[in-house]
VEXZA-264222 format. One line per field, with one value per residue (C-alpha): x, y, z; residue number from 1. Coordinates in steps of 0.05 Angstrom, whole numbers, always signed. Layout:
u	c(X / ...)
v	c(Y / ...)
w	c(Z / ...)
num	c(NUM / ...)
***
This chain:
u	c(+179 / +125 / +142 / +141 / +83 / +92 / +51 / +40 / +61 / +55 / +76 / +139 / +116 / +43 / +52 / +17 / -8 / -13 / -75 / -86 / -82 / -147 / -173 / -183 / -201 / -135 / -115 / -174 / -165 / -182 / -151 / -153 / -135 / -123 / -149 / -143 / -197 / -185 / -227 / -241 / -206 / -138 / -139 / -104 / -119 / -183 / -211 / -275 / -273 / -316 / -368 / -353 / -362 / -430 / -452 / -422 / -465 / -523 / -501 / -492 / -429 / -382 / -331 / -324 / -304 / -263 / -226 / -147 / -88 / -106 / -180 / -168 / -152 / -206 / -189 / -239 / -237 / -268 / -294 / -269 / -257 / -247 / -218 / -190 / -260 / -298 / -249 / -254 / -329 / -332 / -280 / -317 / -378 / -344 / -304 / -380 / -405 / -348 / -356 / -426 / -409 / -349 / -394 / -442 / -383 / -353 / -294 / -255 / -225 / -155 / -108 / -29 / +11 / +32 / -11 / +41 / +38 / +5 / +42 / +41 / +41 / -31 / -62 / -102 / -100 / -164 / -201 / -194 / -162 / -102 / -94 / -91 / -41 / +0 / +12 / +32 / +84 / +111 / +107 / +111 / +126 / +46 / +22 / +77 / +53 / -5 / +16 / -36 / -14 / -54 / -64 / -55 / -87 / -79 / -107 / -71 / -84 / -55 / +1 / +60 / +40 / +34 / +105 / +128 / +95 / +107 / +184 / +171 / +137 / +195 / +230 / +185 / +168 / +221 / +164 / +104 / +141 / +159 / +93 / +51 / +94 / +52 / +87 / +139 / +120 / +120 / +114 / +118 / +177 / +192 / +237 / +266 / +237 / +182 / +160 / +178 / +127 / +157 / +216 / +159 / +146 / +225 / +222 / +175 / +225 / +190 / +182 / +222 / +220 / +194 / +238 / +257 / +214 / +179 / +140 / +81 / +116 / +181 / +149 / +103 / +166 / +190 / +119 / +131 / +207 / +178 / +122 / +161 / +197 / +134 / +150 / +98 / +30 / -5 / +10 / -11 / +56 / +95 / +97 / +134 / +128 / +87 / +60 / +20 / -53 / -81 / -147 / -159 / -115 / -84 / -11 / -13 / +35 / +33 / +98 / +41 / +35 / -46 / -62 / -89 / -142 / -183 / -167 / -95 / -106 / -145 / -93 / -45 / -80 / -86 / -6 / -3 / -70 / -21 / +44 / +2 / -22 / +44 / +86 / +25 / +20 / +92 / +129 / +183 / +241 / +252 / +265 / +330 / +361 / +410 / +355 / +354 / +427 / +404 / +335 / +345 / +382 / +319 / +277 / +310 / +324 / +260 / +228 / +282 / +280 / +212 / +214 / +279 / +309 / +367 / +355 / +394 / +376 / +378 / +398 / +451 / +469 / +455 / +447 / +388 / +338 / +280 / +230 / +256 / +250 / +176 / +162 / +197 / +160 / +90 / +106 / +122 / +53 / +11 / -24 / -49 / -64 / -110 / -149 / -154 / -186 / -125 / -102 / -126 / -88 / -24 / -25 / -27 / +32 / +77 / +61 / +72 / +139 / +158 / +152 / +175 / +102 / +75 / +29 / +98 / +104 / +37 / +44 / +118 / +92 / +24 / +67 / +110 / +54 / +17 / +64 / +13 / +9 / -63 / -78 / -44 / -80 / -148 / -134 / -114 / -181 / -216 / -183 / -195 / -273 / -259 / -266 / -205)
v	c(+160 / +182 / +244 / +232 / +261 / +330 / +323 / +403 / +422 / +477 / +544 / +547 / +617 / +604 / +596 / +532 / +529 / +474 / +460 / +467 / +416 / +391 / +366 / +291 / +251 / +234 / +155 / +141 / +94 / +86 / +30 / +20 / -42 / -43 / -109 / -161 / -178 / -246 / -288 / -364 / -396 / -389 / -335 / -279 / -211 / -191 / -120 / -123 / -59 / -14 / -70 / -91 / -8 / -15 / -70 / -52 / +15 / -22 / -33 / +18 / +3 / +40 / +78 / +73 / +37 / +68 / +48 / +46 / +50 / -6 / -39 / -101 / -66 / -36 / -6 / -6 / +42 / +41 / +100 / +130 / +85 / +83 / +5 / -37 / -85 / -35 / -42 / -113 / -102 / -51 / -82 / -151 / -121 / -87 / -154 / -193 / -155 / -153 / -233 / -229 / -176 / -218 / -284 / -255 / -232 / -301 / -267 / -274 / -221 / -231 / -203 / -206 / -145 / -172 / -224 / -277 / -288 / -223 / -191 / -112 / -97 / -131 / -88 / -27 / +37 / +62 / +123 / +178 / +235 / +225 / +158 / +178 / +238 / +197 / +136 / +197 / +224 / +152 / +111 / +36 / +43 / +67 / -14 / -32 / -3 / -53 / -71 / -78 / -41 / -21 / +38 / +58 / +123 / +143 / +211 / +265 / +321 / +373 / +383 / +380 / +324 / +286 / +306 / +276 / +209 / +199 / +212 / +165 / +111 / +104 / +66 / +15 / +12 / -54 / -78 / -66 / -89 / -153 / -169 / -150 / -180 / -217 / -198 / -267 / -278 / -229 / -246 / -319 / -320 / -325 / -261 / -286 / -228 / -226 / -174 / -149 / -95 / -44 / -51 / -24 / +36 / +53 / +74 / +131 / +198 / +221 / +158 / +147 / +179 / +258 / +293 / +307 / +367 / +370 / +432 / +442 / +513 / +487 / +434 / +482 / +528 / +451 / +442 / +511 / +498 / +438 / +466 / +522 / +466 / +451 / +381 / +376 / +404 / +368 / +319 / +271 / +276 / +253 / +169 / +170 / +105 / +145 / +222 / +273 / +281 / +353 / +342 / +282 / +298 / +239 / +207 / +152 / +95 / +64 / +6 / -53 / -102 / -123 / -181 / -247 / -244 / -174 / -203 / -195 / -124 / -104 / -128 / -82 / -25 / -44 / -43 / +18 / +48 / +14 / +47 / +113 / +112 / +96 / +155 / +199 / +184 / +163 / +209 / +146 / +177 / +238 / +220 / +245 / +268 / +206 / +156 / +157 / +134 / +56 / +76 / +42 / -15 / -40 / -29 / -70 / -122 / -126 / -126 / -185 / -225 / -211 / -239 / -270 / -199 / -158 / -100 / -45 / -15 / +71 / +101 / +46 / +16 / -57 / -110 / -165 / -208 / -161 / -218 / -204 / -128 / -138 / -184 / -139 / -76 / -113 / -127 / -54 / -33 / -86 / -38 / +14 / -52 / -75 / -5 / -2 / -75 / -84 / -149 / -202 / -177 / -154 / -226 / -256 / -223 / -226 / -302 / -294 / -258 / -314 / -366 / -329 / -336 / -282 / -284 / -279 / -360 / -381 / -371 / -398 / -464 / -464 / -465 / -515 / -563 / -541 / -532 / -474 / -403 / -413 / -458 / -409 / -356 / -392 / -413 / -343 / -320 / -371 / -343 / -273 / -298 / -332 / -407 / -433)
w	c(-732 / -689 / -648 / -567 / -534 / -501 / -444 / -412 / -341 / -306 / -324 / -262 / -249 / -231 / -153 / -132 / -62 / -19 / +19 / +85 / +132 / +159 / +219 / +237 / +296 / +323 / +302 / +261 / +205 / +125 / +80 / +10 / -26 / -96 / -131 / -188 / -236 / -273 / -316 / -290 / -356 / -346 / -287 / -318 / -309 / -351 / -367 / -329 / -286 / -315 / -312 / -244 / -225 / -259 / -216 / -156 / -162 / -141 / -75 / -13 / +20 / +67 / +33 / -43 / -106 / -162 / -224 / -228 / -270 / -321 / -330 / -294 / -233 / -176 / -115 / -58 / +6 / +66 / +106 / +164 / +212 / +295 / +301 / +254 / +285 / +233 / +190 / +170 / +179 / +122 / +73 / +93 / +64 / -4 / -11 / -5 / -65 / -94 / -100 / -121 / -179 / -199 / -205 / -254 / -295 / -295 / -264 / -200 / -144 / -122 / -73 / -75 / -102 / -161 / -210 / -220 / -300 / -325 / -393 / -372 / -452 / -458 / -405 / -423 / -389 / -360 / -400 / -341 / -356 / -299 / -326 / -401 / -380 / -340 / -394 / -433 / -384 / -368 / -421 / -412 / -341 / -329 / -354 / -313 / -262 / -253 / -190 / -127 / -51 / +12 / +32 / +101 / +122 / +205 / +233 / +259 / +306 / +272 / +218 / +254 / +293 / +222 / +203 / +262 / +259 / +181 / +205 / +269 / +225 / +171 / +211 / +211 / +137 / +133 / +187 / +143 / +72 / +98 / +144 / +77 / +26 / -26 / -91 / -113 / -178 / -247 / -302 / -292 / -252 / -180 / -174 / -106 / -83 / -36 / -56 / -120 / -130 / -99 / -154 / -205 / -154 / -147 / -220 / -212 / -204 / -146 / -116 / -45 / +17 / +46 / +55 / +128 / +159 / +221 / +208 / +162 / +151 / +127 / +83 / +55 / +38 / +2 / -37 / -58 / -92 / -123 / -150 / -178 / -230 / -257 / -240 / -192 / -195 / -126 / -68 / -118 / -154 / -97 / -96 / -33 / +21 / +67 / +51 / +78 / +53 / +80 / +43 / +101 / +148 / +151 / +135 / +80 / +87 / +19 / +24 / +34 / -19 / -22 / +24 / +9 / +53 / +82 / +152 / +141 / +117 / +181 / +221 / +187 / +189 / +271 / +280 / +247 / +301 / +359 / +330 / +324 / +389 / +419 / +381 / +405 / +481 / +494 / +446 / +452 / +406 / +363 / +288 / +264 / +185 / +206 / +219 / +139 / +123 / +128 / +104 / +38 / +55 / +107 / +47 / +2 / +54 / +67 / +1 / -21 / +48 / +71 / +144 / +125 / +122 / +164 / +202 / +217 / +278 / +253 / +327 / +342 / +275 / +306 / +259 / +283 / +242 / +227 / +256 / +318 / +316 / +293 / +347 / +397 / +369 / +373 / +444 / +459 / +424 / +458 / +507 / +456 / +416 / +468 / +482 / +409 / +403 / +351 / +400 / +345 / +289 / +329 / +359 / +292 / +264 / +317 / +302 / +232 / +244 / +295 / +246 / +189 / +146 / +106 / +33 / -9 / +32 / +22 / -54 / -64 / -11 / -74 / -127 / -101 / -100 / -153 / -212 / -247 / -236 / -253 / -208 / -149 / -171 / -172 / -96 / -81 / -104 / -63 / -3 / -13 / -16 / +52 / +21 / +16)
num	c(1 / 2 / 3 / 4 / 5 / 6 / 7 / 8 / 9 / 10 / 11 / 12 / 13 / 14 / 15 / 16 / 17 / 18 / 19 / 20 / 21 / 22 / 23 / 24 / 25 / 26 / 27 / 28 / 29 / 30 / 31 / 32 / 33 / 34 / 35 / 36 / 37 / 38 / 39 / 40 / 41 / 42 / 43 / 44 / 45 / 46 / 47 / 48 / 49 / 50 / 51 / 52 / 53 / 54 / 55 / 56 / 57 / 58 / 59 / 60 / 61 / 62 / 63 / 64 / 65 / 66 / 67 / 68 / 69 / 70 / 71 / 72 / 73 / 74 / 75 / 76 / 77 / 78 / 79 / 80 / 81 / 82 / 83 / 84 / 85 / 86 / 87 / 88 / 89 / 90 / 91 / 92 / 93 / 94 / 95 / 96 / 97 / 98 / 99 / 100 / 101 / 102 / 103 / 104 / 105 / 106 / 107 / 108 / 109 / 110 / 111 / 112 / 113 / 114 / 115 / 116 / 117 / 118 / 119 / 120 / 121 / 122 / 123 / 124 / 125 / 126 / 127 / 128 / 129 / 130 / 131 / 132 / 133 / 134 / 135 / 136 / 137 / 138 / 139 / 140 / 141 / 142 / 143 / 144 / 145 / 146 / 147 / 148 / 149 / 150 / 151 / 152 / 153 / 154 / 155 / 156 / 157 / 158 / 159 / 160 / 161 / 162 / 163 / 164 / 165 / 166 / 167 / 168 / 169 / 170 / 171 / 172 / 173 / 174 / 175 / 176 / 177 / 178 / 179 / 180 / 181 / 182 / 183 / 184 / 185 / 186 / 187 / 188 / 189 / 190 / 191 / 192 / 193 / 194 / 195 / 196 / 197 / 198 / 199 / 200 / 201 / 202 / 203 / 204 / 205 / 206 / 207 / 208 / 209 / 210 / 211 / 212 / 213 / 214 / 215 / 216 / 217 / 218 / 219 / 220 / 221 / 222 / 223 / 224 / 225 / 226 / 227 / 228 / 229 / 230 / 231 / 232 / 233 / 234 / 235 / 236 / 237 / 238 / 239 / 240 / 241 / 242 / 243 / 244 / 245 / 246 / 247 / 248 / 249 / 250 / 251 / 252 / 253 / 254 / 255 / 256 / 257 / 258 / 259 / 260 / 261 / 262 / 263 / 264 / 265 / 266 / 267 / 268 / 269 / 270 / 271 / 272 / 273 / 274 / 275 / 276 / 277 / 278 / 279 / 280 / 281 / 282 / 283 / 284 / 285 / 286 / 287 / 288 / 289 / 290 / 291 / 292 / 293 / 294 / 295 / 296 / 297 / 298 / 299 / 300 / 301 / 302 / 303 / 304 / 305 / 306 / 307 / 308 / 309 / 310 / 311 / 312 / 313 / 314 / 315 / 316 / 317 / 318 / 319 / 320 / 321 / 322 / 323 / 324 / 325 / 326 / 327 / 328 / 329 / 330 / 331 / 332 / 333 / 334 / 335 / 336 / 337 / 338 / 339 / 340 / 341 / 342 / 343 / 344 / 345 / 346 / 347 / 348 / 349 / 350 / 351 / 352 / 353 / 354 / 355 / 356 / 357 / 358 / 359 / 360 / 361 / 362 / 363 / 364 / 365 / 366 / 367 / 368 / 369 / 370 / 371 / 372 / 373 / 374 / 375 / 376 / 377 / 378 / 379 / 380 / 381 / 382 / 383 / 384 / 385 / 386 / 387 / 388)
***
């Protein structure tokens, strides 16, 4: 029997210090999607990245494109951003030459945060060495893990301030799980989830949420106890649902299953701008330890109900349908919305929310009719081009 892989850590007594926080224009914006590659036969995933990198080279675009995880996986970024307007502009532009790249390869770009037939033990992990040492570390779980989210990044003025908004913005991560949700189907199945990739992401040991400081001193003193293990080497190790990043100065809010359609994602990333804006200029609540004791249940309901879901109110332990929370929370944003030119998207959701229609619908109502994975996944791709 083959021996398991030792994979080295840290030596615990080598301190390991965390990064300073730097500056970033209050509320600015980046988003990343991660996205599907699949062949046009029978529209399961296909390892085309590192050609689809080669072609996309040719091109200057905003932002950036980069392997992931597996090699039918890509994830694009965009730069950084003032209004979700320029975002939509810039991942309208990757997504266009995306397209193009993907038609010369005979292949096809899809959104959605799971692929609804893929077999995770025919997927290939991509030759980086993060990649290679993390396969190593977690086994199975890393081909698992080929699973697609957005990325939500949101300036902050200062480190603090970013402590305080990640802790202001859990308690709308039920809000942003169910809104996104795109993720029904694995492996063939419809999991009666809507969105079941966030099950793959609970499985990672340092996966959850930060823990609950509101000072970049104390959580430095945290980093430094982690670090100490050996367990954790960078911010990188953390998978929590929304984390600091002091190289950008930013939060990262990571619960979002990958769109359908780049629109959809820009009018995410605008709720969370109008959210921002509102914790920042109204200061509306302080986050408490307590606001965490129904923390997991919203998830789950949320990630098994979608719009559907329950929500437990964390100040006043209310029960009410989560659509009407959303809808009541995009109300209470709508001003920063509109000075942020965010109005479009926020409109659209609180629509959404009203009639209980997200991606994790649109897929279930396409498989309904259609009777074939395949053929949902084909018509998912012709959405994310915009030709539905």
């Amino acid at each position: 029997m083959d021996k398991p892989v030792q994979v080295p850590v840290s030596n615990p007594a080598e301190p390991i210090v965390l990064e300073p926080f730097q500056k970033s224009a209050a509320l600015s914006l980046g988003v990343e999607l991660e996205l599907q590659l699949v062949n046009t036969h029978d529209y399961d995933l296909a390892p085309y990245s590192d050609e689809m990198l080669r072609l996309m080279a040719k091109y200057t675009l905003p932002g950036s494109v980069v392997p992931e995880m597996t090699s039918s996986m890509i994830e694009i970024s965009t730069g950084v951003c003032e209004t979700p307007s320029q975002v939509l502009a810039e991942l309208s532009q990757i997504r266009d030459a995306l397209v193009k790249c993907a038609d010369k390869l005979n292949i096809a770009i899809v959104g959605g945060g799971t692929h609804p037939f893929q077999l995770w033990h025919e997927r290939r992990i991509y030759d980086r060495p993060r990649f290679r040492e993390l396969s190593e570390l977690y086994g199975y779980l890393s081909k698992q893990f080929t699973i697609f989210g957005q990325h939500v990044h949101v300036g902050c003025p200062d480190p603090d301030a970013a402590l305080l908004m990640l802790h202001r913005m859990s308690r709308y991560i039920p809000h942003f799980i169910a809104l996104s949700a795109s993720s029904p189907f694995v492996q063939g199945q419809d999991t009666q989830f809507d969105s079941a990739r966030l099950n793959s992401v609970f499985a990672f040991p340092m996966s959850g949420r930060a823990p609950f400081t509101l000072s970049w001193d104390e959580f430095g003193q945290f980093f430094s106890k982690t670090t100490r293990t050996g367990v954790v080497k960078s911010m990188k190790d953390f998978y929590w649902d929304i984390r600091p990043k002091p190289e950008y100065g930013t939060i990262e809010i990571r619960v979002f299953d990958t769109p359908l359609t780049v629109e959809r994602a820009a009018a995410l990333a605008g709720f969370v701008q109008a959210l921002a804006s509102w914790f920042l200029h109204e200061q509306p609540f302080m986050p408490q330890e307590d606001d965490y004791m129904v923390y997991t249940y919203n998830r789950f309901q949320a990630c098994r109900f979608g719009l559907d879901a329950v929500y437990v109110d964390p100040p006043t332990g209310q029960h009410m349908p989560l659509r009407d929370h959303i809808v009541q929370t995009l109300r209470r944003v709508g001003d920063h919305a509109r000075k942020l030119g965010a109005s479009h998207g926020v409109q659209l959701l609180s629509e959404d929310a009203e009639l209980g229609t997200n991606d994790a619908r649109w897929l279930r109502e396409k498989q309904g009719r259609e009777r074939l994975l395949a053929e949902v996944v084909r018509q998912g791709a012709l959405r994310f081009r915009g030709r539905e």
